[in-house]
N, C-alpha and C positions, 0 to 999 in steps of 0.2 A: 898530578893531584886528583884531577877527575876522576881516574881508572881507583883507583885506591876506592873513592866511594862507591863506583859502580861495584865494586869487590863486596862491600861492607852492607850496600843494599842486598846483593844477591844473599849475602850470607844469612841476613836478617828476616826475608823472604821464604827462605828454605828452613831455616831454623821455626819462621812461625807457621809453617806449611806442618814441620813435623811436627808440633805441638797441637795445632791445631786435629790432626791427622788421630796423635793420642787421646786424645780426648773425647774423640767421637767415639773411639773404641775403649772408654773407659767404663763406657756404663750405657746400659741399652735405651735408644731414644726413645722418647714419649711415643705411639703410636693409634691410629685410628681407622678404621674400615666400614665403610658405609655402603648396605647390599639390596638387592631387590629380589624375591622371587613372588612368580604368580601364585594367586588362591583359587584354586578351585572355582569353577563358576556357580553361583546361587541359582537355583531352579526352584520353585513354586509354582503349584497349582491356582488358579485363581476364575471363576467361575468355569471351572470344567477346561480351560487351556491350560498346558504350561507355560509358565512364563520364566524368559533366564536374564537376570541381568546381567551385566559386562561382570570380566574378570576384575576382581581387585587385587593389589599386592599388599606382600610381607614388606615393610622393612626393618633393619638389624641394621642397628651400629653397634660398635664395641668400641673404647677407649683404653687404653696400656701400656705396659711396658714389659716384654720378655714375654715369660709367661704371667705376669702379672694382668689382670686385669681391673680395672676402677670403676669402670661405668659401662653397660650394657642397657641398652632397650631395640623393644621392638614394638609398632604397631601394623595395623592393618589399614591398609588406607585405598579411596574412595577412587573410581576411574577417572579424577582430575587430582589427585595428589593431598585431597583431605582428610584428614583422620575422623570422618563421617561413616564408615563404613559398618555401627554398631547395630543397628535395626537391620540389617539383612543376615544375621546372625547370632542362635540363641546358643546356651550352653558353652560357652567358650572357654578357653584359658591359652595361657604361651607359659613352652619350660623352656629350657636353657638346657642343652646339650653340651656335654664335652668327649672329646674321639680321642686319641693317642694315634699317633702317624700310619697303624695300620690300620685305620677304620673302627676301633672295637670302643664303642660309648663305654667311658668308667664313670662317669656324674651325670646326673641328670637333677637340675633344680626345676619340680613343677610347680608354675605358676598356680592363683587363687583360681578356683571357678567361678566363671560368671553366670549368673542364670538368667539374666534381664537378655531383651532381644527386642525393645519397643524403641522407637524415635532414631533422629540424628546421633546416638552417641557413639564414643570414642571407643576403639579397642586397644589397648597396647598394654606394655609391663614398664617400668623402669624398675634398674635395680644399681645402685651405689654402692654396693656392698661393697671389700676389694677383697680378692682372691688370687690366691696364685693356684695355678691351673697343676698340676700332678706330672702331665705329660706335654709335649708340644705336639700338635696336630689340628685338631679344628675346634670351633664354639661356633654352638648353633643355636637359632632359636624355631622353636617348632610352631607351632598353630593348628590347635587344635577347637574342631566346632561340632557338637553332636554327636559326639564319641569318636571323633574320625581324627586322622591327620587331613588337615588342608592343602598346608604349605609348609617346608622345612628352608632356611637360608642358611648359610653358610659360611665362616670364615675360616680362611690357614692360620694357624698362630704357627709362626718358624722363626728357629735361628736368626 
């Protein structure tokens, strides 16, 4: 009698292994990717020296699914991790980049311009929009200050 259950567990096990198994391949899971690249370092003139302060970074997250995406931002944040990094930078904006798997940008969403550059403020974009992306290959978000690219970050959207 025992053996018969161990039969009837295993088969229950295996049956919800494959079920479970389907299901995960039934539909693409939620996903999210959270990235850093460095900016450029600020230099300034200030009674006749230069002066540089430390690098700040980009970061990018993205929220998804497939080529879907839901939620994208990016800010620019301070050499301790706060999003303070707005008075050491005038003229700014961040687009949103998208590649197809051989490198070749088809979309670009440019961010507002910013023209303010005084105080503690904040740099970044969010964007809720939801999109599905054309190709699979990468979403980027760029940073741009002064007519320049700063910093460009990077995510694979794949299969």
């Amino acid at each position: 009698m025992m053996h018969r259950y161990g039969s009837l567990a295993r088969g229950f096990v295996a049956a919800s292994a494959s079920l479970a198994t389907a299901l995960a391949f039934a539909t693409p899971a939620e996903a999210s990717a959270v990235g850093y690249a460095k900016v450029d370092k600020f230099c300034y003139e200030a009674g006749g020296h230069n002066l540089c302060l430390p690098t700040t970074t980009l970061g990018h997250s993205i929220k998804g699914s497939g080529r879907t995406i839901t939620r994208e931002e990016a800010s620019v944040q301070d050499t301790l991790g706060g999003d303070t990094a707005g008075g050491k930078w005038c003229n700014w904006r961040i687009d949103w980049r998208y590649a197809d798997t051989a490198g070749r940008t088809y979309r670009t969403s440019k961010g507002p311009m910013h023209h303010s550059c005084g105080g503690l403020t904040s740099i970044g974009r969010i964007d809720k929009t939801r999109k599905t992306l054309k190709h699979y290959g990468k979403a980027c978000a760029a940073f741009f200050a002064g007519n320049k690219v700063r910093a460009v970050q990077c995510h694979n959207i794949v299969k």
